[in-house]
N, C-alpha and C positions, 0 to 999 in steps of 0.2 A: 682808797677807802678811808681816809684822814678826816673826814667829813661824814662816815657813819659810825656811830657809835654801838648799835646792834640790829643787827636784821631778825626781823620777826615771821615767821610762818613758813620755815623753812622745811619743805616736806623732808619723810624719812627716807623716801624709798625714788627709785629711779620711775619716768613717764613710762615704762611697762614696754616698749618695743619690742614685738617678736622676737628678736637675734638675741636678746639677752635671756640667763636663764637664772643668774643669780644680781640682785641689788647690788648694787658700787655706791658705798658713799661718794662717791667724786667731788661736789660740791664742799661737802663736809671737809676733804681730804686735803683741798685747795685753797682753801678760806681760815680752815683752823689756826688757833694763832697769831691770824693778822686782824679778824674782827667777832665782836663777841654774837653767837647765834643762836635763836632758838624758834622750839615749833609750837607742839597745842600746847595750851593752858594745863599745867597740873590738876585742876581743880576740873578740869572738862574732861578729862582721861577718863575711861572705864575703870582701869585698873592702874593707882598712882605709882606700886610697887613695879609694875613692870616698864611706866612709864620714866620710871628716876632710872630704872638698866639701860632703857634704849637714849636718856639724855647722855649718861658715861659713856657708852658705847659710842655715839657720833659727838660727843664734845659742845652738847648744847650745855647751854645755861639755862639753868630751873627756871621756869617762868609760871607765873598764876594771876588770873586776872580775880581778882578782890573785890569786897563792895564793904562801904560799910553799914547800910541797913540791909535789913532781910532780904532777899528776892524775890518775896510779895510782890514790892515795890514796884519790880520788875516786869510782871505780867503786863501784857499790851502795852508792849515798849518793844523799840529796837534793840533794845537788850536781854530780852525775855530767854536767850538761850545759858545767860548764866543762870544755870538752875541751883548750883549749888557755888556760893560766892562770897556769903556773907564770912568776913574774916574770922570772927569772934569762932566758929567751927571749926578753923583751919590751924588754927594758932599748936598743936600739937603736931601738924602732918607738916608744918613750916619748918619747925624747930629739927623735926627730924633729917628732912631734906637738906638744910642749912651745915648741921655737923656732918653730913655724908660730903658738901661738895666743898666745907669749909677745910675738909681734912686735908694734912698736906699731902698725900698723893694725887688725889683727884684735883686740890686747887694746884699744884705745881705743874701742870698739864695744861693750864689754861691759856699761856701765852706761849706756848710751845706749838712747832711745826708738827702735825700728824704725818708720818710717813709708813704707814701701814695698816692694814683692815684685813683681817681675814679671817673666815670661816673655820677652825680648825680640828673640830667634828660638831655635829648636828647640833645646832642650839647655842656654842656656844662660841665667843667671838674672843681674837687676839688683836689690838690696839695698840700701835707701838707710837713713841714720840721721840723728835729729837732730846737729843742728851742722856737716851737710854732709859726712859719707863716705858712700861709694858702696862697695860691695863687686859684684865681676862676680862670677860661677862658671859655668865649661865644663867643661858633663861632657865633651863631644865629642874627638871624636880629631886634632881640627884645630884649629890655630889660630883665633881668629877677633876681628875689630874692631867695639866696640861702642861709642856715644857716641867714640869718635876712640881707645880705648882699647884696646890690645892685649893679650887675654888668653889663654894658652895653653891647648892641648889640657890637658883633664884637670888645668885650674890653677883661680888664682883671682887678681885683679886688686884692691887698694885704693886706691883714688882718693880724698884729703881734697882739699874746696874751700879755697885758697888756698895750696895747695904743690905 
């Protein structure tokens, strides 16, 4: 991989095979670490708050495809799917994303080996990385305590071993 610098469209969830019952990052799980990844467009997301849990949770990198005139522009074009693109919009939900992944738990994770994923009640996800961080994420609307650890509705919790 010396020769990619990031992969782009990397889905979230496994091709759906009958035998499986729950999603396995695997890809995510195997890749983490050695190259940087990511999936949809922030700005093409339904929902960008749930969108920025599920990039922490599988270790993508924020991505947003931008323009810089209106998306007027864009009608009857092969580009006509960015509906909503023009940066001059963005420029508040950028800023926010930026200090979520610039912070040091979530960016000291970045070149770090993922060696764990799991489920650890309904909704919400434990994330472990070499050298000892744990990353939580609750999608849910409530609060909730995990390993002694309080992570908010709709947040995300970073836990390094020895601080």
């Amino acid at each position: 991989m010396s020769n990619v610098d990031m992969v782009t469209n990397v889905p979230y969830t496994d091709c759906g095979y009958q035998a499986t019952t729950k999603s396995v990052p695997f890809w995510q799980m195997v890749m983490h670490g050695i190259v940087d990844y990511t999936a949809t467009p922030g700005n093409l997301s339904s929902d960008l708050e749930r969108e920025t849990l599920r990039w922490i949770e599988m270790g993508y990198v924020p991505y947003f495809e931008l323009t810089y005139s209106g998306t007027e522009e864009l009608m009857y074009t092969d580009h006509q799917q960015l509906f909503s693109a023009q940066y001059t919009e963005w420029l508040d939900r950028l800023e926010q994303v930026w200090d979520i992944f610039s912070s040091e738990g979530i960016w000291s994770v970045r070149d770090r080996l993922m060696t764990g994923h799991e489920e650890v009640q309904e909704d919400v996800y434990r994330v472990t990385y070499e050298g000892g961080v744990t990353i939580y994420v609750n999608y849910t609307d409530e609060d909730v305590k995990v390993d002694g650890v309080k992570v908010n509705a709709a947040g995300y919790a970073v836990v390094e071993e020895g601080k």
